[in-house]
Wavefront OBJ file of the C-alpha trace (Angstrom):
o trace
v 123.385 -105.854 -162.960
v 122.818 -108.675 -165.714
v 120.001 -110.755 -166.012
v 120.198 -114.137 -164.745
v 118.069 -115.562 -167.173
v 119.942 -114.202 -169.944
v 123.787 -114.793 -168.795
v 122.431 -118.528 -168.418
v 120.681 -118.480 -171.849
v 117.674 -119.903 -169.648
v 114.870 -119.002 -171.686
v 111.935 -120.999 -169.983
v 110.327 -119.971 -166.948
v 107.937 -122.783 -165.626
v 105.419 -122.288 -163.105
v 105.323 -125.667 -161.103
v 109.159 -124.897 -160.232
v 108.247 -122.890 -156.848
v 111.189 -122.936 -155.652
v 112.537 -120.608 -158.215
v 109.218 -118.395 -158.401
v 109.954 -117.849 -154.396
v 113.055 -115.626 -155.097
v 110.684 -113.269 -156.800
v 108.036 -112.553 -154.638
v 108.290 -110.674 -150.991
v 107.267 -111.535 -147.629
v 103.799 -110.860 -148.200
v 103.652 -112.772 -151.493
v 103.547 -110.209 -153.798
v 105.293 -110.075 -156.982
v 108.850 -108.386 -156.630
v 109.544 -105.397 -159.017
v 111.939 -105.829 -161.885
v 114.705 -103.127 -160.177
v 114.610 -105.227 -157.094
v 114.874 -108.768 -158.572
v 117.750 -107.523 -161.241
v 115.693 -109.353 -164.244
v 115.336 -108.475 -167.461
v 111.616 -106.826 -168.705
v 111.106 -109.977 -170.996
v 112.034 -112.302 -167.881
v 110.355 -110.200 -165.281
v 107.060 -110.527 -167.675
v 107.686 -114.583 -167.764
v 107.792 -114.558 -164.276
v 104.634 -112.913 -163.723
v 102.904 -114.811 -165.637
v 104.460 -118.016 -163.842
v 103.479 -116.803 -160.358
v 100.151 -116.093 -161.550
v 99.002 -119.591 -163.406
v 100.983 -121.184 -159.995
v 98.701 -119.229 -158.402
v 95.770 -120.702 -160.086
v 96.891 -124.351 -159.831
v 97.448 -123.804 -155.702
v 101.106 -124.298 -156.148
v 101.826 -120.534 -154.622
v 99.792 -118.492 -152.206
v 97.499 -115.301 -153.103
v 98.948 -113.913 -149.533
v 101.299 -114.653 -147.115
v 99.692 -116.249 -143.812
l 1 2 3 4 5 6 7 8 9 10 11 12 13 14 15 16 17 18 19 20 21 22 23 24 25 26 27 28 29 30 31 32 33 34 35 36 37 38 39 40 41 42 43 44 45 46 47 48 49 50 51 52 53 54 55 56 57 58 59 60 61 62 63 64 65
């Protein structure tokens, strides 16, 4: 399974796009592992980082209601 990030040569991850961040995180809002989401380790770091700061700025939940 390839990357997404790298077969679009998408190199930028930003945390205010949620809707993107969403795809990587589970019903109970927790951060999906990288052999479930199919990412790369460099991405799968990016994103982490992402959904935390989103976190931070209230654009994401801690936990799922």
């Amino acid at each position: 399974m390839q990357c997404q990030f790298c077969v679009n040569n998408q190199n930028n991850i930003d945390y205010k796009d949620t809707e993107v961040l969403k795809k990587y995180l589970d019903p109970y809002a927790r951060i999906s592992r990288k052999r479930t989401t199919g990412v790369c380790a460099k991405h799968q770091r990016k994103i982490a980082r992402a959904v935390k700061y989103a976190r931070h700025m209230a654009l994401l939940p801690f936990v799922a209601s």
